[in-house]
Z-matrix of the N, CA and C atoms (Angstrom, degrees):
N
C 1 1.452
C 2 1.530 1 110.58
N 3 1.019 2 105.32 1 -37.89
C 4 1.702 3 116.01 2 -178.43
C 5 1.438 4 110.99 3 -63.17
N 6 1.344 5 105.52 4 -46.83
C 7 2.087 6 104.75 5 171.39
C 8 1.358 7 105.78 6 -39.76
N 9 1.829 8 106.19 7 -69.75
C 10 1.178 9 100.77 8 -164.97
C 11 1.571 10 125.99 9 -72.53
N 12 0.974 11 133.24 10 -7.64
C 13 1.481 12 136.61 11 146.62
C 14 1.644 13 109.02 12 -53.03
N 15 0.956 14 115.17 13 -78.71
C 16 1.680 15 112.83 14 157.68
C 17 2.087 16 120.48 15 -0.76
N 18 1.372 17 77.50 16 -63.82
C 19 1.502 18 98.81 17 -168.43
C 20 1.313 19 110.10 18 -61.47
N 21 1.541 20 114.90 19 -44.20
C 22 1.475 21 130.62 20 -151.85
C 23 1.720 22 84.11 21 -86.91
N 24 1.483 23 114.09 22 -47.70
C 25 1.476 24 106.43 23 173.82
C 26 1.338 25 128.65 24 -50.98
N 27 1.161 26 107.18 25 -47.51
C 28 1.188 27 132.40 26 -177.01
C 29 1.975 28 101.92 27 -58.27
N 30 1.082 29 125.85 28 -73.14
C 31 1.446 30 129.33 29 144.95
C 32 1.201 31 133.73 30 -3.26
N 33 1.490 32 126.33 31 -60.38
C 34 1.416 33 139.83 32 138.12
C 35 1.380 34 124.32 33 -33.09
N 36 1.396 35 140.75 34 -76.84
C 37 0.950 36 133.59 35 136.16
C 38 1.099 37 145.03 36 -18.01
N 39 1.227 38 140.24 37 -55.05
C 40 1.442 39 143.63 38 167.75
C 41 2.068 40 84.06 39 -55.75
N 42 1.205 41 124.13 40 -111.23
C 43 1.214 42 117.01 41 158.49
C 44 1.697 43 120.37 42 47.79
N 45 0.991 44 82.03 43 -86.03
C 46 2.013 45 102.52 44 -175.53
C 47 1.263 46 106.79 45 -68.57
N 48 1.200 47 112.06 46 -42.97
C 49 1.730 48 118.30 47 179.94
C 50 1.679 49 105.05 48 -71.33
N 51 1.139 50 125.56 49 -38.07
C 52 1.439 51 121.41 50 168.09
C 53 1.667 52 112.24 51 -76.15
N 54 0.953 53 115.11 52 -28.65
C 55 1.470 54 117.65 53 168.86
C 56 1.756 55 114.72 54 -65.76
N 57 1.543 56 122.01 55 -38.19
C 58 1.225 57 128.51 56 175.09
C 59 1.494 58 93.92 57 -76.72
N 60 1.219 59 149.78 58 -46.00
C 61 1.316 60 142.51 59 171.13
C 62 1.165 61 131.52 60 -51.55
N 63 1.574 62 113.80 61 -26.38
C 64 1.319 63 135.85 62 170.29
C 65 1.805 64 104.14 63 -62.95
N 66 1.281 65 102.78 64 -51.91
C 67 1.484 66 111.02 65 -149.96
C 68 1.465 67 91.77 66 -81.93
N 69 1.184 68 123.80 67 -46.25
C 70 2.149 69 126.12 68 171.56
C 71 1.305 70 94.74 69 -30.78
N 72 1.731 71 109.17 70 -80.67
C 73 1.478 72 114.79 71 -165.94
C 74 1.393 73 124.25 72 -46.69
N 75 1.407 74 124.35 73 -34.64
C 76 1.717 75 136.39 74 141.30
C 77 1.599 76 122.52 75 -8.00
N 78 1.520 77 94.14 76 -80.81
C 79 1.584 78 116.39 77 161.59
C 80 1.672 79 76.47 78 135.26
N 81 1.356 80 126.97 79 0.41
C 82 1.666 81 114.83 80 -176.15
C 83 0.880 82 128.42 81 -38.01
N 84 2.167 83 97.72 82 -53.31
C 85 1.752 84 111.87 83 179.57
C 86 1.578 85 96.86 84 -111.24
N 87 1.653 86 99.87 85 127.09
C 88 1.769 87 106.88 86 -172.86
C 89 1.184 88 96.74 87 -88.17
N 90 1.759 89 97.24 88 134.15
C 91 1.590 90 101.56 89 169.71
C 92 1.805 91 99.69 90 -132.02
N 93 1.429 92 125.81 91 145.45
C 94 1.088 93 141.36 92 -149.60
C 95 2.135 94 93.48 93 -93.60
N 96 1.005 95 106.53 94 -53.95
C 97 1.523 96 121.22 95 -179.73
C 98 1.305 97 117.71 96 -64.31
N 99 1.444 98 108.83 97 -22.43
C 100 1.828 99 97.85 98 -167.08
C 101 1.654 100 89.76 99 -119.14
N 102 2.173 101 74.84 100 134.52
C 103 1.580 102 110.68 101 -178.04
C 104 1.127 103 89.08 102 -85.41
N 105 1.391 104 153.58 103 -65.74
C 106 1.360 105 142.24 104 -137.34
C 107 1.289 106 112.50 105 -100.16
N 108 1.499 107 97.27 106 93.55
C 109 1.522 108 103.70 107 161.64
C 110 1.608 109 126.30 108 -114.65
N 111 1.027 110 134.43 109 -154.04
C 112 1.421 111 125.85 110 -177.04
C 113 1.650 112 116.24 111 98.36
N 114 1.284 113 97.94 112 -156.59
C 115 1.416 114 111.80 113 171.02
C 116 1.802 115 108.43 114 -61.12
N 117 1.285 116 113.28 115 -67.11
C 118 1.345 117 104.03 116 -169.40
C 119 1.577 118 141.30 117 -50.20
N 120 1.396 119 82.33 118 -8.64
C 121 1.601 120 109.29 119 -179.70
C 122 1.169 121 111.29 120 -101.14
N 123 1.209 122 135.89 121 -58.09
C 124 1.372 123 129.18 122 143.57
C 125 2.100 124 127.20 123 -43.00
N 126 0.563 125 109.51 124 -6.85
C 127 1.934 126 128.27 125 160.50
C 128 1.429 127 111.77 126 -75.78
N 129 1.447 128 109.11 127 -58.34
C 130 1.744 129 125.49 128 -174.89
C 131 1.478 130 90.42 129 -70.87
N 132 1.489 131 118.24 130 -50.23
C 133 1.473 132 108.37 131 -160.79
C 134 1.991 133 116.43 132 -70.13
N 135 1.544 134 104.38 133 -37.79
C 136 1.384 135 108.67 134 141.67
C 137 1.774 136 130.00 135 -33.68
N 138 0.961 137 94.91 136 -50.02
C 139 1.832 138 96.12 137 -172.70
C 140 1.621 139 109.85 138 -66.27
N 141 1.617 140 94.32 139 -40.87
C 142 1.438 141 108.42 140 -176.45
C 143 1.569 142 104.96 141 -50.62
N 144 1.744 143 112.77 142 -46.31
C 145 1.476 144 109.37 143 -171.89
C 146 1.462 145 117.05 144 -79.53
N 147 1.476 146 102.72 145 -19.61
C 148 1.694 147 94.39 146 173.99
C 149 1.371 148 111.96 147 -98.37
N 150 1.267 149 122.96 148 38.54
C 151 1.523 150 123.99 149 177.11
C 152 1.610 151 85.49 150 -122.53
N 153 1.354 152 128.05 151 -55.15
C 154 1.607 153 138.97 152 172.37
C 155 1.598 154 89.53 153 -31.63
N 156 1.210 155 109.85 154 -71.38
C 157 2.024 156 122.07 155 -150.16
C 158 1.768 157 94.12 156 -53.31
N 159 1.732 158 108.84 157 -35.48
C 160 1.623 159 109.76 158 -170.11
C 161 1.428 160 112.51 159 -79.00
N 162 1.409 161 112.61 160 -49.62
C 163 1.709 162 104.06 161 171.16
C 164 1.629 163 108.85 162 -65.12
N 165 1.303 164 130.57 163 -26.94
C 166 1.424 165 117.42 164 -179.34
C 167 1.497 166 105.94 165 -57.00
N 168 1.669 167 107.41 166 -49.18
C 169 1.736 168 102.47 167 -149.47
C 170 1.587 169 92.94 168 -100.88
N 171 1.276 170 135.03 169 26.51
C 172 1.534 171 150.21 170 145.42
C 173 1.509 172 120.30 171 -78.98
N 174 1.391 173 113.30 172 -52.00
C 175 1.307 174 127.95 173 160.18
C 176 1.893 175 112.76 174 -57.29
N 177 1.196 176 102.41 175 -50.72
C 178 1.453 177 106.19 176 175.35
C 179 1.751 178 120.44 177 -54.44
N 180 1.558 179 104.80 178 -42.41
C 181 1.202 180 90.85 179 -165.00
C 182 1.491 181 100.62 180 -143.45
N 183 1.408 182 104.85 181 47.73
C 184 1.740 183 126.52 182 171.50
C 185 1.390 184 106.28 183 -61.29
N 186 1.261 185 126.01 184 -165.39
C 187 1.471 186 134.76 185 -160.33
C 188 1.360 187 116.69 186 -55.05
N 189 1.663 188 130.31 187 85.91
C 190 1.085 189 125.44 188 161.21
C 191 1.720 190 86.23 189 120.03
N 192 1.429 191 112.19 190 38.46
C 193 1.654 192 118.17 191 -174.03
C 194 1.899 193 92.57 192 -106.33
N 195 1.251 194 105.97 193 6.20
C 196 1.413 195 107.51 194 -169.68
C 197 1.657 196 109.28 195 -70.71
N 198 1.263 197 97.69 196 -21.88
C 199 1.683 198 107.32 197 -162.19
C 200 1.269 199 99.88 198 -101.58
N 201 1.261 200 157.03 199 18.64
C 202 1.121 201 177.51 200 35.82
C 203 1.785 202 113.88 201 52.68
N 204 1.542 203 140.37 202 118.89
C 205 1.158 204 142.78 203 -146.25
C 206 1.280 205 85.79 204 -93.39
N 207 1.089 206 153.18 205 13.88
C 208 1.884 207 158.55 206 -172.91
C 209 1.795 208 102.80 207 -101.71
N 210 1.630 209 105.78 208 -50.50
C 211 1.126 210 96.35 209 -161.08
C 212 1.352 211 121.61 210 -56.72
N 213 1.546 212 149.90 211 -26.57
C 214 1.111 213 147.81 212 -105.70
C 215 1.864 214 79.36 213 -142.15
N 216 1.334 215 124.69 214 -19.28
C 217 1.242 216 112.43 215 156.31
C 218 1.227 217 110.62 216 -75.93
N 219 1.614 218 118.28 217 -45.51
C 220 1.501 219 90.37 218 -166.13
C 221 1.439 220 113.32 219 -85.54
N 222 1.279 221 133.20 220 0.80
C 223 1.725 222 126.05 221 172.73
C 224 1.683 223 83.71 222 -57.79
């Protein structure tokens, strides 16, 4: 039980932090220090959220996550 709490945490986080990376590279959230904005920053900040979205919905629906009313959306 503890992994997957872990995981789902772990998920969230990674997540949000690519989501705040998303929004820098935007120009949404102004930051005075950061040179790299654009696409590449928004790319990294993408990856960040679909690595977040993969440990979340791994943690969510890890060994025996089959029986769970979630799964049958995400197949």
């Amino acid at each position: 039980m503890r992994a997957r709490i872990d995981s789902i945490l772990t998920g969230v986080l990674i997540g949000a932090l690519g989501a705040w990376q998303v929004l820098a590279g935007l120009g949404v959230i102004h930051e005075d220090a950061n040179e790299w904005k654009g696409s590449p920053q928004v790319a990294a900040g993408l990856m960040f959220v679909f690595g977040g979205a993969w440990s979340f919905f791994h943690g969510t629906l890890g060994p025996g996550g089959q029986d769970l009313p979630l799964y049958p959306w995400i197949q």
